[in-house]
C-alpha positions in Angstrom: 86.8 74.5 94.3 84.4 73.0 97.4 85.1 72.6 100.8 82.8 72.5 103.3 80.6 75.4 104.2 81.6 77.2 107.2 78.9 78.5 109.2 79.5 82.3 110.2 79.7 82.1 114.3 81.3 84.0 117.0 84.5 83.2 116.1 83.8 84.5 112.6 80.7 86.8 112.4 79.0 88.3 108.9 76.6 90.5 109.0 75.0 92.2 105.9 72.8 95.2 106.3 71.3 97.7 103.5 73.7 100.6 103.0 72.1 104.2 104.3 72.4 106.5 101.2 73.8 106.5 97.8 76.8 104.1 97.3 79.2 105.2 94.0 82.1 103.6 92.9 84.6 105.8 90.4 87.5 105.1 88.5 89.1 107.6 85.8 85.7 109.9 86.6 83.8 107.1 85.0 80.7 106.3 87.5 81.3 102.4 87.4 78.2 101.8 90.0 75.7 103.8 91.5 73.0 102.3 93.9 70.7 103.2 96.6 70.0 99.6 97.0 73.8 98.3 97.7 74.2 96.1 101.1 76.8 96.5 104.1 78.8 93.2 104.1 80.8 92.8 107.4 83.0 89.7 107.8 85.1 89.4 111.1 88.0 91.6 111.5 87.9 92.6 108.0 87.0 96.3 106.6 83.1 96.3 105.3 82.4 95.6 101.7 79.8 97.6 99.5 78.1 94.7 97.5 75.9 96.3 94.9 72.9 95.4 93.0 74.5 94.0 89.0 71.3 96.4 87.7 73.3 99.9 89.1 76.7 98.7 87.7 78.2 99.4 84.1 78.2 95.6 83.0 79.1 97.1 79.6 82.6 98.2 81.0 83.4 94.6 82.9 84.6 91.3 81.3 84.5 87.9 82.7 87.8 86.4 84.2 88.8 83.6 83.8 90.0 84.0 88.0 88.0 82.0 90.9 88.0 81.7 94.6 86.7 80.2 97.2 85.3 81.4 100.7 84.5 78.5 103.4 82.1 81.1 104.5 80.5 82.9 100.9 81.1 80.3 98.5 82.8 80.4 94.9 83.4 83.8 94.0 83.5 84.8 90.0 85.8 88.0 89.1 85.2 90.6 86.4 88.1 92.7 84.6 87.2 96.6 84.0 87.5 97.9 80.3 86.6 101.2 81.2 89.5 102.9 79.1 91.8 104.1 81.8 95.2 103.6 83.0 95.8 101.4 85.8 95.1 98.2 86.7 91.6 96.6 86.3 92.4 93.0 86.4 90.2 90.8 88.8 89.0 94.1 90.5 85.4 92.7 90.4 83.9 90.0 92.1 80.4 88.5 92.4 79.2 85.1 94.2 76.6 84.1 91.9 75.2 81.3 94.4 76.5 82.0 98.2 75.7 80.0 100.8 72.4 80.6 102.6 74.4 82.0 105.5 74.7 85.0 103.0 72.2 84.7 100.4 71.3 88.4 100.4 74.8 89.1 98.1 73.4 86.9 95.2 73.1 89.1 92.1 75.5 91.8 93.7 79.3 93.1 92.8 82.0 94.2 94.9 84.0 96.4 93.9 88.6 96.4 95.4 89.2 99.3 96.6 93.4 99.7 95.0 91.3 98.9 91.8 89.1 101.8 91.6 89.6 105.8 92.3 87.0 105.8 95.1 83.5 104.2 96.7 81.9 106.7 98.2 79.1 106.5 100.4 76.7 109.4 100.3 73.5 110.5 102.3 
């Protein structure tokens, strides 16, 4: 899935910053992740991404996929199904980049979590 790394810049800034307070992530009132260690990804234009620490996450409710991408910017992403029990769909609504690109090294050993996959992530003091 290569291509070549893409440098964040000006005309495509990330910055990642640890998250002030307690990040939670919900779906079906299951607590799927709960950190006070989770990280601000920003990434141009796009709406900031809650990357949490895979030690505050329910690993025992998530199944590998078979589904990849690729970022010029992060690197190859891997994606994680939820099989938490609840309606809805919980495809693919996990992803991890196991080994980003030094640009954003600080993700490595973290999860994302898509927002229309889950109930909620909500940010607490």
């Amino acid at each position: 899935m290569s291509s070549p790394v893409k440098p964040p810049g000006s005309d495509h800034p990330i910055t990642i910053v640890p998250t002030r307070g307690r990040v939670m992530v919900k779906r079906g009132g299951i607590v799927i992740a709960e950190s006070t260690r989770a990280l601000t990804l920003t990434e141009a234009s796009y709406p900031p991404v809650q990357y949490i620490p895979r030690a505050d996450a329910r690993l025992d409710l998530m199944t590998s996929s078979a589904h990849r991408t690729h970022c010029p910017y992060k690197g190859d992403a891997a994606y994680y199904n939820l099989d938490d029990g609840n309606p809805g769909n919980g495809e693919n609504a996990v992803w991890t980049y196991e080994q980003p690109f030094p640009a954003v090294a600080a993700i490595a050993g973290h999860l994302a979590f898509y927002p229309n996959k889950v109930d909620s992530i909500e940010i607490a003091p």
